[in-house]
N, C-alpha and C positions, 0 to 999 in steps of 0.2 A: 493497849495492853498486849504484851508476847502471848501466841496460845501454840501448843501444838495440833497441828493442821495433820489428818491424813487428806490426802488425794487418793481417789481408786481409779486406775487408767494413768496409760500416759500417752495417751492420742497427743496430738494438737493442742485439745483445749487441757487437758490433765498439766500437759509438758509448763503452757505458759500459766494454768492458776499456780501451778510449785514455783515460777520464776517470780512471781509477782509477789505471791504470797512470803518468798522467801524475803524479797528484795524489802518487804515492811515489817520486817524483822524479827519474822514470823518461825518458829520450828517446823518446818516441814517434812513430809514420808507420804513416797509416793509407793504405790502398790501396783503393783501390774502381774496379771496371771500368767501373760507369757513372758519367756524368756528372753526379749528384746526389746529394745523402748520403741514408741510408734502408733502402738495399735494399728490402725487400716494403714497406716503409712507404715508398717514394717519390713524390712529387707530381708532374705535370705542368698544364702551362696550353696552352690553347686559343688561337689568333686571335680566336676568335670573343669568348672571355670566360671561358670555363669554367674552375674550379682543380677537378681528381680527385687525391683520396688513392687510388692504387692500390692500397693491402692493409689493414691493420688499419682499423676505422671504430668499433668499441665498446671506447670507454674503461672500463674496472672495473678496481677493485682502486686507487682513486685512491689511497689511504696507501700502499701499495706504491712506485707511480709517484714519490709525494712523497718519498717515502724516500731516493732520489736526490739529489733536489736538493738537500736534506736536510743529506746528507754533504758537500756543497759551499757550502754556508751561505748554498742561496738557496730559493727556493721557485717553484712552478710559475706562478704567479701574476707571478711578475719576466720570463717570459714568452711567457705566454698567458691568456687571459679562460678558466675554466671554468664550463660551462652546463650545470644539469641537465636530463633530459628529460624531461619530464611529457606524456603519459603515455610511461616509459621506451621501450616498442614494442610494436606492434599484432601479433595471431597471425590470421591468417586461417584459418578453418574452413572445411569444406563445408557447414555449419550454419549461420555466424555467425563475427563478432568478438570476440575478446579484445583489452581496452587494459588494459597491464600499468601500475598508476600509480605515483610514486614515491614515496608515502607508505604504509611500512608498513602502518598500520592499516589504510588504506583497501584495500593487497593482501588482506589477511585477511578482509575484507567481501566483498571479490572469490571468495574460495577458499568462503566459507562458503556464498556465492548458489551454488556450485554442487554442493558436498559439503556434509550437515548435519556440524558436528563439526570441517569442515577449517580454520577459522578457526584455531583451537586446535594441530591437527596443526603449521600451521606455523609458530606461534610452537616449538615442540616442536623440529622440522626444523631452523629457524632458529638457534634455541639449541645445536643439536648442531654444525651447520655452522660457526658464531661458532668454538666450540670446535678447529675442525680446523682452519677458518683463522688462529688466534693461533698454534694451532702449530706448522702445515704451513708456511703462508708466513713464519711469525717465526724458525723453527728449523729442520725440517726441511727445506726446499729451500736452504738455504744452505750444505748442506755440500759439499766435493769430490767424494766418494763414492769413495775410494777404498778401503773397507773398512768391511764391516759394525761397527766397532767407531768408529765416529763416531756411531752411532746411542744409543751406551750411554750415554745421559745424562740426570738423575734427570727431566729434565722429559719426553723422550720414552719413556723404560720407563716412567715413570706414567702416561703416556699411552695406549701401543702398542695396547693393546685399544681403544679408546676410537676413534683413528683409522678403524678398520675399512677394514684394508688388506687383506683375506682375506673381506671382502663386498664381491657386485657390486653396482654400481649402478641397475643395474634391480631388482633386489629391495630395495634398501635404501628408493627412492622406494616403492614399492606398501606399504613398513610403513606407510608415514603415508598415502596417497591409494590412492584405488577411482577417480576419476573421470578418464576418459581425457583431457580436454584437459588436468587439472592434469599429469597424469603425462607427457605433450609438455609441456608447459613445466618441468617441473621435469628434462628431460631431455635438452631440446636443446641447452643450452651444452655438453655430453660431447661431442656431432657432432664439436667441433674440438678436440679430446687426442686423435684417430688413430682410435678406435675405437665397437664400440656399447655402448651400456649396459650390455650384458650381460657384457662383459670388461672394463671398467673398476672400479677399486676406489671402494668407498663415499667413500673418504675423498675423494673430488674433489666431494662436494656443497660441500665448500669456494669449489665456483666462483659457486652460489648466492648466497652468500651476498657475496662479493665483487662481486658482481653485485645482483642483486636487492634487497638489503639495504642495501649501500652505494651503491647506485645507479648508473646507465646517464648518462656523462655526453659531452660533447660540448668540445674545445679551439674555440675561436672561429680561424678562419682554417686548417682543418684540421688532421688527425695528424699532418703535414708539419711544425706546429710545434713537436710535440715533438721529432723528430729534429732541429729546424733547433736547441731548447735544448740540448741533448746535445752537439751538436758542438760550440755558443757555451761550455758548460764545459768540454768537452775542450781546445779550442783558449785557451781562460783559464789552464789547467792548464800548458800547453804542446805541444800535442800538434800534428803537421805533416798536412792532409792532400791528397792525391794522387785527385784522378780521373782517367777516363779511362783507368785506369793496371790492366792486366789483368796479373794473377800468375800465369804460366806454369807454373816451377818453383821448388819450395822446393831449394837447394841444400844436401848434406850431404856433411863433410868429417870422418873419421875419429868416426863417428857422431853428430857434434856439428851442427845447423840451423847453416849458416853464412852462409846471406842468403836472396835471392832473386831470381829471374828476372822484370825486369817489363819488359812491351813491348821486351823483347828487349837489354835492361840487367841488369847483375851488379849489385846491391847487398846492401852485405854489414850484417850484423844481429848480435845475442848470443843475441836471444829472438826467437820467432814465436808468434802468436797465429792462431789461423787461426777467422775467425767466418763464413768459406768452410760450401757446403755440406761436413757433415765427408766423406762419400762423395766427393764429389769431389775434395777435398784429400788422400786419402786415394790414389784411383785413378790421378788424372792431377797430382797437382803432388809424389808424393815416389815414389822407388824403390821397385822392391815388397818389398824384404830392407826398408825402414823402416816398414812398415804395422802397424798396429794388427789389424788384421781383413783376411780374404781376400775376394774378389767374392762368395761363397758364404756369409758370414754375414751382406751388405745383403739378397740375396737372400730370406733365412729371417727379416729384421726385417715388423715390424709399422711401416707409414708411418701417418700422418695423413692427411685429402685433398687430393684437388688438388682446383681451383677451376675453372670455367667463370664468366668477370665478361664486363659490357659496360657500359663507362662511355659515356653517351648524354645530348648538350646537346636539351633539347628547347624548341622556339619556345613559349611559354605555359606560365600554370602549370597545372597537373595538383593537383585538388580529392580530396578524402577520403584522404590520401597524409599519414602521418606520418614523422618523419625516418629510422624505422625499423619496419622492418614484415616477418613471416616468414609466407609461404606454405604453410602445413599444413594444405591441403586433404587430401591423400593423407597414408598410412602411412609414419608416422616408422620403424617397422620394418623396414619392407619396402625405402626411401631405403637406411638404415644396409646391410642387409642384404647389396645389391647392390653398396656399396661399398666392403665389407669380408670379405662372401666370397668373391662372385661376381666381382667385380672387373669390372663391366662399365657402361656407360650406364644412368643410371634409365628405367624403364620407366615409372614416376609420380613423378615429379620433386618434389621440397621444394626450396623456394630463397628468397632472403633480397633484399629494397630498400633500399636507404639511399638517402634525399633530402635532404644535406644544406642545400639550397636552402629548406628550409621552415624551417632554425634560422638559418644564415648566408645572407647577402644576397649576399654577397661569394663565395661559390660558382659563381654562376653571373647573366649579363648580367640586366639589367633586365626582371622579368615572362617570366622562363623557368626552367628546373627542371634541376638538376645529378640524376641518377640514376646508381645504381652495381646492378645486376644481379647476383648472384650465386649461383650454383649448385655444391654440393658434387658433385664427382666422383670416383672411383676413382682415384689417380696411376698410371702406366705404361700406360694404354690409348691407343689411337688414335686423336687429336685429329687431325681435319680442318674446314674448313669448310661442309662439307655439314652435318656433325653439331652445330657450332657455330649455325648458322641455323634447324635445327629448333628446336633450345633455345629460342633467343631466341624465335621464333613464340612458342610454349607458351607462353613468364614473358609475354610482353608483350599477349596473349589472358586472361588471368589476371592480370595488372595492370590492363587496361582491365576489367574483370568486377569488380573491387572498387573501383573508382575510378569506373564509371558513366561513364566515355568510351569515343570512338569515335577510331579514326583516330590514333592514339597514335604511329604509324609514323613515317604523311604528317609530323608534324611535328617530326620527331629533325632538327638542323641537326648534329649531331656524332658520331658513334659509332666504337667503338673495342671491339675483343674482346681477351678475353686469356684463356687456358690451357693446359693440360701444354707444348704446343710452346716455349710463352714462359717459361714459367717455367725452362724446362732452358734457353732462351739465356741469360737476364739474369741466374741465379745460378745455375747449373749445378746444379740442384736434383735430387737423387736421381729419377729417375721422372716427375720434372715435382712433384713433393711441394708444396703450398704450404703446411704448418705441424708439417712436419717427422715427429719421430717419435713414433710412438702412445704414451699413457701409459697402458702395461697391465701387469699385476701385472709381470710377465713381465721388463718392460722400465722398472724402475722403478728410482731411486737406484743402487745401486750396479752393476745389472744392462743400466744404459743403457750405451751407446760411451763409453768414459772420455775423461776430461776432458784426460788427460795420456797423449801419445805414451811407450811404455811401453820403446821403441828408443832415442828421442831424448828427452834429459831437458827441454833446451829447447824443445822443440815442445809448444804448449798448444791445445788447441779449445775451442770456448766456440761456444752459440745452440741453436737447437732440436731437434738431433739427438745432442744432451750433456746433463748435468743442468744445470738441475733439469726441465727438457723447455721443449715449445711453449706460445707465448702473449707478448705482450708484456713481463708483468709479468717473469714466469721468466726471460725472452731478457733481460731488464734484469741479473736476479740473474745472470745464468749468466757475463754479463760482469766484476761484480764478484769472482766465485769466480776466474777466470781469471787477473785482473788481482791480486789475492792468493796464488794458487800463483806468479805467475812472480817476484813479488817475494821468495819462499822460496827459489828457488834461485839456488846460486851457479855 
């Protein structure tokens, strides 16, 4: 049966429930409060020349991504350019450099110069990883979850061992490596599934391999252009969409989602989708008799981080500077540590550069350098500008220290911060959360925030604080899953 469908958001997962929903013949209207499609993947431009991707910057798991487009019978290439990056990103030591390459073999070359034996380990690794990603990303994260008994099926019970969903991932890495910089690198893609190593399950070296294996790639013209393909199929599909346009209240009539409140307008609906933070779609856009969960179970969840960024036009180019580059002078444990128990500011800070200006031209003005700053933080602490300025000192005292410049300041013509405060305005994001919720045994499939309002049959969430959790790829699927349940009911 046709219904019309709002979506609220047009993240990721918003963009692909309007495509799906649209493609099953569905009326769809998507609502987005700001002025651009995207949500955390949003772009802006400068006077001056500058294009910044505001959130995501590492493409992996491109068959996933393809996957999409896929289902629409086009491909990512009808458009955008994709670029691999050779060497995919540089790790900075207090010793020295790692450049990670994107030729297998030659990574194995790389693992071997520093462990005897590790050459080997990680074809080993790799092989395992291969394994959990055909089945985690091809099967298991596709499901609803709304009952362990979606799991009972002959390819996942032949599996379930094999996954190693009951080992962490810090012990899982130390079976194959002894050498601490492999062990940071085979560690830090967990940083953003919410949690540390140590609580995370093995089965997420799956990211490894998504990554590392399938390689670290680059959209020519930013991540902007994939949000901007997603709408172009949504809106192909027939989907209507609305900025500008903030969702106040979801309206319910004899327990049934019967529209919704936008800038101060009744419009009425059959189905909602809410690709809203779910906490806050949850707290402030329905009744508290229609909640899923009470302020006392966000409370007790496990987030992901929030983010400290500063996007910065700088006059010239900036030399030894690859398109991506991680800062691991200091204790990847000690980073994790603090922002997962302690809940407070790093005391020795890990932080991440992207300079898309050394792949794309088109980044940034003529003979000057687009930079995006990045520092993992604690969500819910006390974001001010005092404490945003020390940061920046430190990354940018530690940028010029690896790049062999001076003066790196004097010649920013652009700059822009962004964290916890910004993130709770522009998506109402749980704590300031920027990648939602942690992926810990705990809080895993069917054990995440259901997908489906359990009051209201019509009410559906979808994005990174729902299955299949945080990340691009996931935020893709978790939209698909949604745009599939609402077409189940009647």
């Amino acid at each position: 049966m046709k219904k019309k469908i709002a979506v609220i958001g047009s993240g990721f997962s918003g963009l692909s429930a309007a495509a799906y929903a649209s493609k099953d013949g569905h009326e769809v209207h998507v609502f987005e409060k700001n002025s651009s499609v995207g949500g955390r993947a949003r772009a802006f431009k400068t006077e001056s020349g500058y294009t910044f991707d505001m959130g995501p910057s590492w493409y992996w798991m491109p068959d996933i991504i393809e996957a999409f487009f896929l289902d629409f019978g086009k491909k990512a290439s009808d458009f955008y350019d994709l670029v691999a990056l050779d060497p995919q990103f540089e790790m900075v030591f207090s010793d020295g450099i790692m450049k990670i390459p994107s030729d297998f073999e030659e990574m194995k070359t790389l693992f071997e110069s520093l462990e005897s034996g590790a050459g080997k380990k990680l074809d080993e690794f790799m092989n395992d990883a291969q394994y959990k990603y055909e089945v985690g990303m091809k099967d298991f994260v596709n499901k609803p979850c709304h009952s362990w008994l979606e799991f009972v099926s002959p390819t996942i019970a032949k599996s379930a061992l094999n996954l190693d969903l009951f080992t962490n991932f810090k012990r899982f890495v130390r079976k194959y490596f002894k050498n601490p910089k492999l062990i940071t690198l085979m560690e830090f893609p967990v940083i953003f599934l919410g949690a540390a190593p140590k609580d995370i399950p093995a089965l997420y070296s799956l990211m490894n391999y998504g990554g590392y294996k399938l390689g670290t790639w680059y959209p020519m013209g930013g991540f902007s252009k994939l949000t901007e393909a997603m709408m172009k199929i949504a809106v192909e599909q027939g989907a209507g969409f609305h900025f500008n346009s903030n969702v106040e209240k979801i309206t319910v009539e004899n327990g049934h989602a019967d529209g919704l409140i936008v800038n101060g307008k009744s419009i009425k609906f059959d189905m909602v989708i809410a690709s809203s933070d779910y906490q806050h779609t949850e707290s402030d856009l329905l009744p508290e008799q229609y909640r899923n969960y009470k302020s006392s179970y966000w409370e007790k969840k496990t987030l992901a981080p929030s983010c400290l960024i500063f996007y910065l036009g700088i006059k010239g180019k900036v030399p030894n500077l690859r398109h991506h580059t991680l800062f691991f002078e200091n204790d990847l444990q000690l980073h994790t540590h603090e922002i997962y128990e302690d809940k407070k500011w790093p005391t020795k800070p890990l932080f991440y550069v992207c300079c898309p200006s050394q792949t794309d031209k088109a980044a940034a003005p003529e003979n000057c350098e687009n930079i995006f700053l990045l520092m993992p933080v604690a969500p819910g602490i006390e974001d001010d500008e005092e404490m945003r300025e020390k940061y920046f000192n430190e990354m940018m005292g530690r940028l010029e220290k690896h790049t062999g410049t001076s003066g790196l300041i004097s010649k920013i013509e652009y700059k822009r911060s962004y964290c916890i405060n910004d993130f709770k305005e522009d998506y109402n994001a749980f704590k300031g959360n920027a990648y939602g919720l942690a992926n810990t045994l705990s809080q895993t499939a069917v054990l995440k925030p259901s997908i489906r309002n359990k009051k209201i049959k019509n009410l559906l969430y979808t994005g990174q604080l729902t299955v299949p959790g945080p990340g691009v790829p996931p935020s893709i699927i978790s939209g698909k899953i949604a745009a599939n349940e609402a077409s189940k009911i009647n």
